[in-house]
C-alpha positions in Angstrom: 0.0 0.0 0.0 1.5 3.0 -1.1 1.3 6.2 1.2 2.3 8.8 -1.1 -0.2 11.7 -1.9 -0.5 13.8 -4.9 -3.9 15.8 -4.3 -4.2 19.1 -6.2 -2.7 22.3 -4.5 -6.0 24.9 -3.9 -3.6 27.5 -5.3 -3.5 27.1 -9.2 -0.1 26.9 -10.7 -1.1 27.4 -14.4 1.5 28.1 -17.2 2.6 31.6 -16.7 3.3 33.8 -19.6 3.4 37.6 -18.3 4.6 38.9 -15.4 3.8 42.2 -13.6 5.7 43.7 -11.2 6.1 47.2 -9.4 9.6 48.4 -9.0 9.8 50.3 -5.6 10.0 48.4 -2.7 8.5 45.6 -4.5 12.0 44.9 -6.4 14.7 46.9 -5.2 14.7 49.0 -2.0 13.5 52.3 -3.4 16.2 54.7 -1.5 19.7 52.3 -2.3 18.3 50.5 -5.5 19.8 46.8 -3.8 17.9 44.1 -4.8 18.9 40.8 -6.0 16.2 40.3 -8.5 18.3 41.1 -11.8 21.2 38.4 -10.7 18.7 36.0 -9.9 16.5 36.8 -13.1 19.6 36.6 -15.6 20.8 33.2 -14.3 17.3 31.6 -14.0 14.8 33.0 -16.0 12.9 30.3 -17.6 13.8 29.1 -21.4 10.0 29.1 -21.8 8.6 33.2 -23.6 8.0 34.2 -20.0 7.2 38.0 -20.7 8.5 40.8 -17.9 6.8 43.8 -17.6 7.6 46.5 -15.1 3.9 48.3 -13.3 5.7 51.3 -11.8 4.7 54.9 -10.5 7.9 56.4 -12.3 8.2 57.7 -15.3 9.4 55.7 -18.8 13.3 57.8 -18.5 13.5 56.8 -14.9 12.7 53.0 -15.5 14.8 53.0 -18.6 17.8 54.6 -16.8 17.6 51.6 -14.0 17.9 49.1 -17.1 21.0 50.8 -18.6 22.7 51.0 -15.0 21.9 47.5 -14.7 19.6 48.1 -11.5 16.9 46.1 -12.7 17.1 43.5 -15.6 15.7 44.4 -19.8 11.9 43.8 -19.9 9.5 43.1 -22.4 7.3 45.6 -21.5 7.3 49.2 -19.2 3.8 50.5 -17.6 4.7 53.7 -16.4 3.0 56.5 -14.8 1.0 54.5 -12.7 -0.7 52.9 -15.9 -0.3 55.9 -17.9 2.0 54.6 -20.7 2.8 51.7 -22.2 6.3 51.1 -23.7 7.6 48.4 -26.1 11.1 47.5 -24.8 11.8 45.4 -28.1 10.8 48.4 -30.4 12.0 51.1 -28.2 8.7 52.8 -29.0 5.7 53.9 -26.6 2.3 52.0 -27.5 0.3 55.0 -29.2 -2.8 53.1 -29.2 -3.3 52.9 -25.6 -2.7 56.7 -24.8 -6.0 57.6 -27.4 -8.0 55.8 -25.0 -7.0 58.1 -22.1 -7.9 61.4 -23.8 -11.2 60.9 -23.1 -12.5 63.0 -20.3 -9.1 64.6 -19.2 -8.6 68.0 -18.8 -4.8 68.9 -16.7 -6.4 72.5 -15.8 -9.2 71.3 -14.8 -7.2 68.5 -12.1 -5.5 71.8 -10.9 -8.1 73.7 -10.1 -10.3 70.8 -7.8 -6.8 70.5 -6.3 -6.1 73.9 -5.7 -9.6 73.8 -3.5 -8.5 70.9 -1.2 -8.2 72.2 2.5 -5.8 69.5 3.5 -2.4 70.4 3.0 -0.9 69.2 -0.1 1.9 69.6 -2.7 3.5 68.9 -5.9 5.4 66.0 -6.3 8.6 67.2 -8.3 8.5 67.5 -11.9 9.7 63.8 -12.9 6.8 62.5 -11.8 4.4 64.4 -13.6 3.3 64.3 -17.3 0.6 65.0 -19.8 -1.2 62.6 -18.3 -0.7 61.8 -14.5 -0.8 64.6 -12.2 1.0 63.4 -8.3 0.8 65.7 -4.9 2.0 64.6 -1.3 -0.9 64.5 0.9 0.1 62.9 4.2 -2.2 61.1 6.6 -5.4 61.8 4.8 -8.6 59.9 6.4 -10.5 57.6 4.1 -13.1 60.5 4.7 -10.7 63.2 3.1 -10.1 61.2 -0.1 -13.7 60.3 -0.8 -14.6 63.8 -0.2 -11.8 64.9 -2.9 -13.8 62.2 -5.2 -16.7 64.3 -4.7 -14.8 67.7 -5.5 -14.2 66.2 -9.1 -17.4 64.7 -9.8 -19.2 68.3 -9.0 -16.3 69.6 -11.5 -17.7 66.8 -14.0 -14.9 65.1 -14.1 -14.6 61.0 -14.4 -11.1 60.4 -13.3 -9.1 57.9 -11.3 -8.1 58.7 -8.1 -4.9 56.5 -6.6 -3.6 57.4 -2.4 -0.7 54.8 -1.4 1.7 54.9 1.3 -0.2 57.5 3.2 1.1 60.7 1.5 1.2 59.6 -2.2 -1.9 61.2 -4.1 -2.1 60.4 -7.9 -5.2 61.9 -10.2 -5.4 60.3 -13.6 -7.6 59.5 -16.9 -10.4 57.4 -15.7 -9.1 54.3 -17.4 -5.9 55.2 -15.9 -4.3 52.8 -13.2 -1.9 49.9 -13.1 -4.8 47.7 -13.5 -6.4 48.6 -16.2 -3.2 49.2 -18.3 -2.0 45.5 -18.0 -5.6 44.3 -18.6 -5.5 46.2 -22.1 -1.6 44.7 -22.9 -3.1 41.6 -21.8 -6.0 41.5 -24.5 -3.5 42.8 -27.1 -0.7 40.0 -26.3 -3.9 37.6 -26.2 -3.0 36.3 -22.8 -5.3 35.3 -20.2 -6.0 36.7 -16.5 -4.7 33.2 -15.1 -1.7 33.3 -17.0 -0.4 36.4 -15.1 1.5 36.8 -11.7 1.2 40.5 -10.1 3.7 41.9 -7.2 3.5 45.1 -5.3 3.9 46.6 -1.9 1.3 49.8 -2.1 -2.4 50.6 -2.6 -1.2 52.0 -5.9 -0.5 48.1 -7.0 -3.8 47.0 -5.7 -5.5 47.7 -9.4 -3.3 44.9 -10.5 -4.8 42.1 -8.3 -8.3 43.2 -9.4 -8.3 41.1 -12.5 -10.0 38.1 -12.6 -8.2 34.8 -11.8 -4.7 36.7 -11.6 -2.2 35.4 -9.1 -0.4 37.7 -6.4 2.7 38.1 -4.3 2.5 40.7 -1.7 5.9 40.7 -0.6 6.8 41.2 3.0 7.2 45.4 3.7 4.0 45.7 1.9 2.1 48.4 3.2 -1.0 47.6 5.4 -3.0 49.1 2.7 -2.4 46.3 0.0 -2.6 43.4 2.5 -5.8 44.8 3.6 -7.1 44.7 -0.7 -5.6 41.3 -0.9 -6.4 39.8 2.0 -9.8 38.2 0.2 -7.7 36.9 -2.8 -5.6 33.4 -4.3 -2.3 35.6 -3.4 1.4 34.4 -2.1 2.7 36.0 1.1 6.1 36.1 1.0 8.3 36.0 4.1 11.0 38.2 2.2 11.1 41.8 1.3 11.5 43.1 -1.5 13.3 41.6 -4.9 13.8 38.0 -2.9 10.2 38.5 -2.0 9.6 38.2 -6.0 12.3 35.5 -6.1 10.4 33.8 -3.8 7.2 34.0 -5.0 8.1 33.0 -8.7 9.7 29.8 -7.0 6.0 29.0 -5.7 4.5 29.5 -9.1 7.0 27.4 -10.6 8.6 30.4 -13.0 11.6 29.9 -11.2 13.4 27.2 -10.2 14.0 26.0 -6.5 17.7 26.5 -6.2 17.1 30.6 -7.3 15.6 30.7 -3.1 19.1 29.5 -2.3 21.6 31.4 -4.2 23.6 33.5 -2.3 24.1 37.2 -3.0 27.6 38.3 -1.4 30.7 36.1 -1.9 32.9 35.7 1.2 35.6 33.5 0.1 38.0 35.8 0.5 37.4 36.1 4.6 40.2 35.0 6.9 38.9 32.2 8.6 37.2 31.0 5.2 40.1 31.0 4.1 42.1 28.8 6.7 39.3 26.6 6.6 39.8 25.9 2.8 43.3 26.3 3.4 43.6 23.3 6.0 40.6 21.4 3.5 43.0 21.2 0.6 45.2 18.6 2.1 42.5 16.3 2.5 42.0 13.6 0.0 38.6 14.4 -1.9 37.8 10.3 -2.8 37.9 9.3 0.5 35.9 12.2 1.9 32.9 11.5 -0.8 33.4 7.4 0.1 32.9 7.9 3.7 30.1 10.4 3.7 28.5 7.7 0.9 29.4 4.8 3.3 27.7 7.0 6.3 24.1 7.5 4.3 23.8 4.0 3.8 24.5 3.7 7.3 22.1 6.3 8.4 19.4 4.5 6.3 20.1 1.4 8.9 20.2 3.2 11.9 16.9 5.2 11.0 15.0 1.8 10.4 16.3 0.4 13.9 14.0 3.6 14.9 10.8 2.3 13.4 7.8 1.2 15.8 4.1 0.9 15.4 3.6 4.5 17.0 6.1 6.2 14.7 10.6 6.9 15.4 11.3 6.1 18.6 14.1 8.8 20.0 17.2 5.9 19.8 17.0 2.0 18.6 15.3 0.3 21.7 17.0 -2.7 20.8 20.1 -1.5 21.2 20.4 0.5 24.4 19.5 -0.6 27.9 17.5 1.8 29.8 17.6 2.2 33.9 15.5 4.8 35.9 14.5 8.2 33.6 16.0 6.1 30.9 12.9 4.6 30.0 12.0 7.3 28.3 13.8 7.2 25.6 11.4 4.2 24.2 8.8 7.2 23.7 7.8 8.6 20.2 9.1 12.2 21.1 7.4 15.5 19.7 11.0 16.8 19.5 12.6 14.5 17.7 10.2 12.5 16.3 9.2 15.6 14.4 13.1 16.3 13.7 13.8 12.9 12.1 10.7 13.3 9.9 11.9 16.7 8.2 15.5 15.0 8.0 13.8 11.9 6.7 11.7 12.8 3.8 14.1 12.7 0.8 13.6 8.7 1.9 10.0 9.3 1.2 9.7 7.0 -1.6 10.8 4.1 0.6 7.5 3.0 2.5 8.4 1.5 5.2 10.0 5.2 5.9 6.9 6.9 5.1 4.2 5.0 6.8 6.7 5.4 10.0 6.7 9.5 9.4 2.9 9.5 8.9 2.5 7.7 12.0 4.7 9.6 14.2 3.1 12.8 13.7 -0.4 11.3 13.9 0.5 9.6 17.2 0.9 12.7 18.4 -1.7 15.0 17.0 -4.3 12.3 18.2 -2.7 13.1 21.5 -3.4 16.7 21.4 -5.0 18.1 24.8 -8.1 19.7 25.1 -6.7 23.6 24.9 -4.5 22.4 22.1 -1.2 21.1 23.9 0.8 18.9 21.9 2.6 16.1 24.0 6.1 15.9 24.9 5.8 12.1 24.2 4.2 8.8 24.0 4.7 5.7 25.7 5.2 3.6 22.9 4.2 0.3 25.2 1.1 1.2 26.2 0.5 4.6 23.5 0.2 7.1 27.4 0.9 10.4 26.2 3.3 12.8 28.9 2.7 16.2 28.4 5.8 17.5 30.4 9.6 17.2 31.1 12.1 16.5 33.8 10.8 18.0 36.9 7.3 18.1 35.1 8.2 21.4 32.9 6.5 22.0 29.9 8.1 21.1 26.8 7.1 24.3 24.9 9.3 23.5 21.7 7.6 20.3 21.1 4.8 21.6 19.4 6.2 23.9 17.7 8.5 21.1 15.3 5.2 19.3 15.6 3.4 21.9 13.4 6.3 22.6 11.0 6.7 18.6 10.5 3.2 18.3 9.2 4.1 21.1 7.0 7.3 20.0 5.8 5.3 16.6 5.4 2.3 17.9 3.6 4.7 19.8 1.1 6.4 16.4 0.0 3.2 14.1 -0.2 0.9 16.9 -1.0 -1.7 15.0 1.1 -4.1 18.0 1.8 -6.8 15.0 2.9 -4.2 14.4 5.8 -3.9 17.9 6.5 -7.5 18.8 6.5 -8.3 16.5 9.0 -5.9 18.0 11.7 -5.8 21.4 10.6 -8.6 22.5 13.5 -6.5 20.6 16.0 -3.4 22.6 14.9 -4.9 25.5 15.1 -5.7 24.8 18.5 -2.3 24.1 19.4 -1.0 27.6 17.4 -3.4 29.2 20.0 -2.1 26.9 23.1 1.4 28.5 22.0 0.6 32.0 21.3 -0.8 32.1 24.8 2.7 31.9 26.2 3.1 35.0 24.6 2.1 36.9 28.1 3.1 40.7 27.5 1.7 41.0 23.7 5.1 41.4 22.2 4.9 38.6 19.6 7.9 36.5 21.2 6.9 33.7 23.5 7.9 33.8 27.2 9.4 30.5 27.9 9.8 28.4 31.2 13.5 27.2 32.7 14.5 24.2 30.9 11.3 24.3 28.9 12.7 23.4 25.4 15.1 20.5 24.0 18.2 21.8 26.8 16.3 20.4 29.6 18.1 20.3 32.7 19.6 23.8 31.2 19.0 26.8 32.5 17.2 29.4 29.7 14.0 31.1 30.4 11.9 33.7 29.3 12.8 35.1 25.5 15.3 32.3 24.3 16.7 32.4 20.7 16.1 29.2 19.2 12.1 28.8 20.5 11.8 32.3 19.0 12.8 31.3 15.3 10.8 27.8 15.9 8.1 30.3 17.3 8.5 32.8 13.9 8.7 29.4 11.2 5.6 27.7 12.6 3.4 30.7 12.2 5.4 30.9 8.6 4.0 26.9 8.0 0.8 27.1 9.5 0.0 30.3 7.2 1.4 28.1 4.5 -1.0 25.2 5.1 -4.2 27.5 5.1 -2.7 28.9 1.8 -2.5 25.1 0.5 -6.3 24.8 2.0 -7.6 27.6 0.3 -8.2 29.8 3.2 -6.1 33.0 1.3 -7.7 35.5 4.3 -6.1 33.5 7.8 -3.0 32.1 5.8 -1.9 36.0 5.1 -2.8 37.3 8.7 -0.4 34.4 10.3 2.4 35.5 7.9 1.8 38.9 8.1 2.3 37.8 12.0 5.3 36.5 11.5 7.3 39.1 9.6 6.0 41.3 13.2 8.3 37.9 15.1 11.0 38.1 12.8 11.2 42.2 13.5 11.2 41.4 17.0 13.7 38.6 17.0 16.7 40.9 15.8 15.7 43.9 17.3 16.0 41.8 21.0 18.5 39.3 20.0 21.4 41.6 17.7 22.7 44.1 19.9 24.3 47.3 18.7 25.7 50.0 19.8 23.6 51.4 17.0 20.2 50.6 18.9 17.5 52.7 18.4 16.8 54.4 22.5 13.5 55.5 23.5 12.8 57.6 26.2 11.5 54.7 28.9 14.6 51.5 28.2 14.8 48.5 29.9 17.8 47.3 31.8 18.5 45.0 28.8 18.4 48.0 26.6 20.8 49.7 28.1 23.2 47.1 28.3 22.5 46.7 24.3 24.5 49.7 23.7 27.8 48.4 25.6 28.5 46.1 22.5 27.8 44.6 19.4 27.5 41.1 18.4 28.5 39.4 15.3 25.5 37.0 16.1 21.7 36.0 17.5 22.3 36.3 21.3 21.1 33.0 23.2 18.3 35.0 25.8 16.5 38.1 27.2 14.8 38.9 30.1 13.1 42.3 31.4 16.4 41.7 33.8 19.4 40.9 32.2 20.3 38.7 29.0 22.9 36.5 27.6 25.9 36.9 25.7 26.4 33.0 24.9 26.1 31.9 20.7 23.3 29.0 20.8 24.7 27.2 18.1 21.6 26.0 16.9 19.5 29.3 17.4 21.8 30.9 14.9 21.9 27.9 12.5 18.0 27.9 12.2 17.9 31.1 11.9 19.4 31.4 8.6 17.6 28.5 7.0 14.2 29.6 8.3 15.2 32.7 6.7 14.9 35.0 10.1 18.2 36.5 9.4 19.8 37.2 5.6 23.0 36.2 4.3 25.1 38.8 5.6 24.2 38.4 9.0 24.5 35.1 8.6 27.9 35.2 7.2 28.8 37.0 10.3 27.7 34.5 12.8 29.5 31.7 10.0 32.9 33.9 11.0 32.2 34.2 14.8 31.7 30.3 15.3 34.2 29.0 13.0 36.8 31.3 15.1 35.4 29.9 18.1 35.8 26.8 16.9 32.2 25.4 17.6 32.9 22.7 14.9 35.8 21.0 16.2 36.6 18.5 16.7 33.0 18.0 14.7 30.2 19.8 14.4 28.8 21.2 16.0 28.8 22.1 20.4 25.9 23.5 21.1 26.9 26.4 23.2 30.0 28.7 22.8 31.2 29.8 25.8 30.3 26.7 27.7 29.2 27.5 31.4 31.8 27.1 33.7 31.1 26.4 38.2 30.8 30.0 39.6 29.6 31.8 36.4 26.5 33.5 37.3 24.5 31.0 34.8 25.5 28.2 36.5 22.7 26.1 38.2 23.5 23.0 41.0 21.4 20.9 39.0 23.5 20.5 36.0 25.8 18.0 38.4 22.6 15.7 37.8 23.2 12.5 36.8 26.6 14.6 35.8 25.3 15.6 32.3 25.5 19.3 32.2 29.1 19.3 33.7 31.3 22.0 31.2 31.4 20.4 27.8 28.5 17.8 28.4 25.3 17.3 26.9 23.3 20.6 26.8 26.6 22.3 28.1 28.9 22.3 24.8 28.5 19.2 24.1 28.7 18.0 20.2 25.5 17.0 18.6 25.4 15.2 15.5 21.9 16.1 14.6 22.7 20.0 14.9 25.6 19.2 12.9 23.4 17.7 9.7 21.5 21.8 10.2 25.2 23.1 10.5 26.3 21.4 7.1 23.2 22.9 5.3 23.9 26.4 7.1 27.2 26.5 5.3 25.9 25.3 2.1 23.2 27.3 2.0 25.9 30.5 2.3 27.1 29.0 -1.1 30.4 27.5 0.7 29.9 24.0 -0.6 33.1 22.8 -0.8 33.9 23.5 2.9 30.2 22.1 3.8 31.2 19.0 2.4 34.2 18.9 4.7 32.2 19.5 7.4 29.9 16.4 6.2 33.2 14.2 6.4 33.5 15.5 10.3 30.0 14.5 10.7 30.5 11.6 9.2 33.4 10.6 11.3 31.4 11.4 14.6 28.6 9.1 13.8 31.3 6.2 12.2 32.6 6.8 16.1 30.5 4.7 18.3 30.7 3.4 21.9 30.8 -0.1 21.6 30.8 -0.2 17.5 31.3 2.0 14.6 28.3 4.0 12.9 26.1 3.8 16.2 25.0 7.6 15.4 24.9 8.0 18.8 23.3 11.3 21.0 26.0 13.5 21.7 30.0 14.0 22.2 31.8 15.5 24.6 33.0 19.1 23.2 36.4 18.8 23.5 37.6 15.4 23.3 34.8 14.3 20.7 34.1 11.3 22.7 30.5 9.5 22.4 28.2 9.9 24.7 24.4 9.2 25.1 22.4 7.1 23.5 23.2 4.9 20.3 21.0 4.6 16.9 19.5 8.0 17.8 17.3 8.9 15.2 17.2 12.1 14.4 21.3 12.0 14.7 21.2 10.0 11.4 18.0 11.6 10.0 19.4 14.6 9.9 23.0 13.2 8.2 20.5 11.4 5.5 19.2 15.1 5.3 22.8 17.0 5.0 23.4 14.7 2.5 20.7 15.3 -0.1 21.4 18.7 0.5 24.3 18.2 -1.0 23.6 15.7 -3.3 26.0 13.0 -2.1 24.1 10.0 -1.5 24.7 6.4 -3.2 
């Protein structure tokens, strides 16, 4: 029986032959011009007639002069004006026919004059932006009320324009068949292209005209003004989680125009750093055949220890064959939120192999059919007797749990496209999206989190830590994402439109600088902010103090969930590979570990003698971490060193206690020695996972 899932996306991804697309803010940042969009266009574009046309408020010199300074890539076609011209790129020639349609009705005198009447203060926008046929004023902050009442004004004048306010100061009076809209719908009729064939992009109520066309599809990229999500918020659009030009990249990877690996291309070369450098350097001695044969050897091996993991309940945490359990031990033969949920997103490349896929269908509904009345997800279940625990050591709350619960079943849905799967837990997940938002106490979109209430149990974090944050930020991301593959456009853009508000909040509390914005009332916290600056996602804040530490992990995630972007991401790459957080392998988990006497140390990490400097939670080397770290490098386009670090990872899980390729838990940080648990399944889940990222498999 064959578990794989291929129902039809809500979303329709029909063969698309135009695009439309404002320019400012929508593809490059109005004020510097960076974007990444013509890069990423000119070594992508499809081979298919894919036709670009730019939808832009400037004028036809302004968009042409972007072109020739190779801001923006050639086009097909130029709206300009805010639909006020048409222009042929290929013929160098503005469409005449379209410009006798908007002669009808217009009178520039008679536009000056109802303006000249308004009250409100307003002004000329400078000359560029005017023509014969587009007339543009600053009006800031003007009430819905003001604007309708200015529509008034020209009907008493007799006049039948178009009236356009965006960004709450921009004021634009034109033809009446005069907008963004309606220009592409008449280039559409003349190019004999339908509605559906079309993908729109903008970030203004000036771009909302665009999405008014029947069966058109969207992206609203991520600084869109609150104007443009509230016009959209009804329609089939995409919500991307990017601003700007890779919000377009983005969203043209959804619709299929562009390919997958265009999300991942990288933007700034670093080879020439330092401690790049030394790393390549001290790679080139190595001997590339043996590094590809082991890391080959170690996914076949992987493949073995995952399937030791398989019970009727879904993974268990490690082989329960293969370790003896004493005491709190006995938990390990539990199907585990955490890791259960882990090894399923490092597992589905295997997807094709069933006995894989009916054990990562089964882990994550073992646990949503164990989902509490107010939506709690459980920390595990007893695979014996299928008892579900809802809490940690010392009975904490596993917050984190539910969190990789929710973006599991996305990351799964995505693969199998099984929507019929989806819609039968989506009101359960939703439950559980509410459960977690409610630890969000104070209002201020990050979630306030218990001691040792996420995966370092027996570790002392609390309140705002770094890595439940970016799990917090990428499950509102996948649960938006899973209404949007349900249909449900409206909820799907307000929990993305949430999570850009996370992301915000993430690196103004967890990037210091020197260069912090102060307000008049600061917190403690604050204040300290301004003593330094990191190169990196700090591990924790509290209203009373905060943490200097580098979680490992924190910062790893927060790159590939896309939280921070490549240049901050490149910065936290230099910080830990001078600290040396992947040696002997990758990766510890913590850098600087906590030594007896700091002020973070706690008496209880002597129990059982795990947190002990260098252990476990406490620096300690964790091979499933290590699989994220090797796509975190790859994914800043250093390939060739992210392969050596899958050789490292590779020897670390070949390294076992009693036998080689036990994949085992953890390492101590120093001397690299195993530790923990042996078979553990999300260890060689997410080395199966590293190595599809990089292609290296059989």
């Amino acid at each position: 029986m064959s578990f794989l899932y291929m129902e039809t996306n809500p979303v329709n991804k029909s063969t698309i032959k135009l695009l439309s697309f404002d320019i400012d803010n929508t593809l490059i940042e109005f004020h510097t011009y960076k974007s990444n969009f013509r890069k990423i266009w000119e070594q992508y574009k499809p081979s298919n007639d894919v036709l670009l046309t730019y939808n832009t408020g400037r004028l036809i010199d302004d968009v042409l002069n972007l072109i020739k300074t190779k801001v923006l890539p050639e086009p097909d076609y130029i709206i300009s004006g805010v639909g006020t011209h048409i222009y042929n790129y290929k013929t160098k020639s503005v469409v005449k026919e379209f410009n006798d349609i908007l002669d009808d009705g217009w009178n520039l005198e008679a536009v000056e004059k109802v303006v000249k009447g308004i009250t409100h203060p307003i002004s000329d926008q400078p000359s560029r932006f005017q023509h014969a046929y587009k007339r543009s004023y600053f009006l800031h902050d003007a009430e819905p009320a003001l604007i309708e009442s200015i529509e008034k004004d020209f009907i008493k004048a007799n006049m039948d324009i178009n009236l356009v306010y965006s960004g709450n100061q921009f004021l634009d009076v034109l033809p009446k068949w005069a907008n963004k809209g309606n220009a592409l719908q008449w280039l559409l009729r003349n190019l004999d292209i339908e509605f559906c064939e079309v993908v729109v992009a903008g970030d203004s109520g000036n771009d909302s005209a665009m999405f008014d066309l029947k069966d058109v599809k969207g992206i609203v990229v991520a600084n869109a003004h609150e104007e443009l999500y509230a016009y959209t918020k009804h329609r089939q659009v995409y919500h991307s989680e990017k601003e700007q030009g890779d919000g377009i990249i983005e969203g043209l990877v959804f619709y299929d125009v562009l390919p997958e690996e265009a999300n991942c291309a990288v933007d700034v070369d670093h080879t020439d750093d330092f401690f790049v450098q030394q790393e390549l350097n001290n790679m080139a001695s190595e001997d590339e055949d043996e590094k590809i044969a082991l890391i080959k050897e170690g996914y076949k091996k992987a493949v073995e220890a995952l399937k030791k993991n398989i019970t009727p309940l879904g993974f268990s945490a490690c082989s329960i064959e293969d370790n003896i359990t004493h005491g709190t031990d006995v938990n390990y033969h539990s199907v585990w939120a955490r890791d259960g949920a882990i090894t399923v997103i490092g597992s589905l490349p295997l997807i094709h192999d069933e006995e894989i896929h009916k054990c990562q269908r089964q882990t994550l509904l073992t646990l949503l059919e164990h989902i509490s009345r107010n939506g709690q997800i459980p920390s595990n279940v007893r695979i014996k007797d299928n008892v579900p625990d809802y809490s940690g050591v010392g009975g904490i709350c596993s917050i984190d749990s539910g969190i990789w619960v929710i973006i599991a079943l996305y990351e799964y849905v995505n693969v199998t496209k099984d929507i019929e799967f989806l819609r039968t837990h989506i009101d359960d997940i939703k439950k559980t999206m509410n459960w977690l938002g409610a630890h969000d106490s104070n209002n201020d979109a990050l979630l306030e989190i218990p001691e040792a209430g996420d995966w370092t149990d027996l570790f002392g974090r609390s309140y705002n830590i770094l890595y439940d944050e970016i799990l917090w930020y990428r499950s509102n991301v996948c649960f938006g994402r899973m209404l949007e593959m349900l249909g449900d456009s409206e909820q799907a853009g307000e929990y993305i439109r949430w999570s850009q508000v996370i992301k915000k909040e993430i690196v103004q509390n967890f990037w210091p600088s020197t260069k912090q914005q102060m307000f008049n009332s600061v917190s403690f916290a604050e204040k300290q902010f301004t003593l330094g600056d990191t190169s990196y996602l700090i591990a924790q804040t509290t209203p009373f103090d905060f943490s200097w530490r580098c979680d490992t992990l924190g910062n790893i995630l927060a790159f590939l969930h896309g939280t921070v972007d490549s240049e901050k991401a490149h910065q936290t790459f230099r910080f830990m590979l001078g600290a040396g957080v992947n040696d002997p392998f990758p990766v510890a988990n913590v850098y600087p570990v906590v030594m007896p006497g700091d002020p973070d140390w706690r008496p209880y990490y002597t129990v059982n003698l795990l947190n002990l400097p260098n252990h476990y939670h406490n620096g300690g080397i964790w091979p499933f971490v290590g699989g994220f770290w090797v796509k975190f490098v790859n994914k800043l386009g250093q390939k060739e060193m992210a392969i050596s670090e899958l050789y490292k990872l590779a020897l670390i899980n070949k390294e076992g206690m009693s036998e080689e390729w036990e994949f085992t838990e953890w390492a101590h940080g120093v001397t690299g020695k195993p530790m923990g648990k042996a078979y553990q399944a999300w260890s060689a889940a997410q080395y199966i996972s590293a190595c599809h990222d990089l292609k290296i498999t059989k």
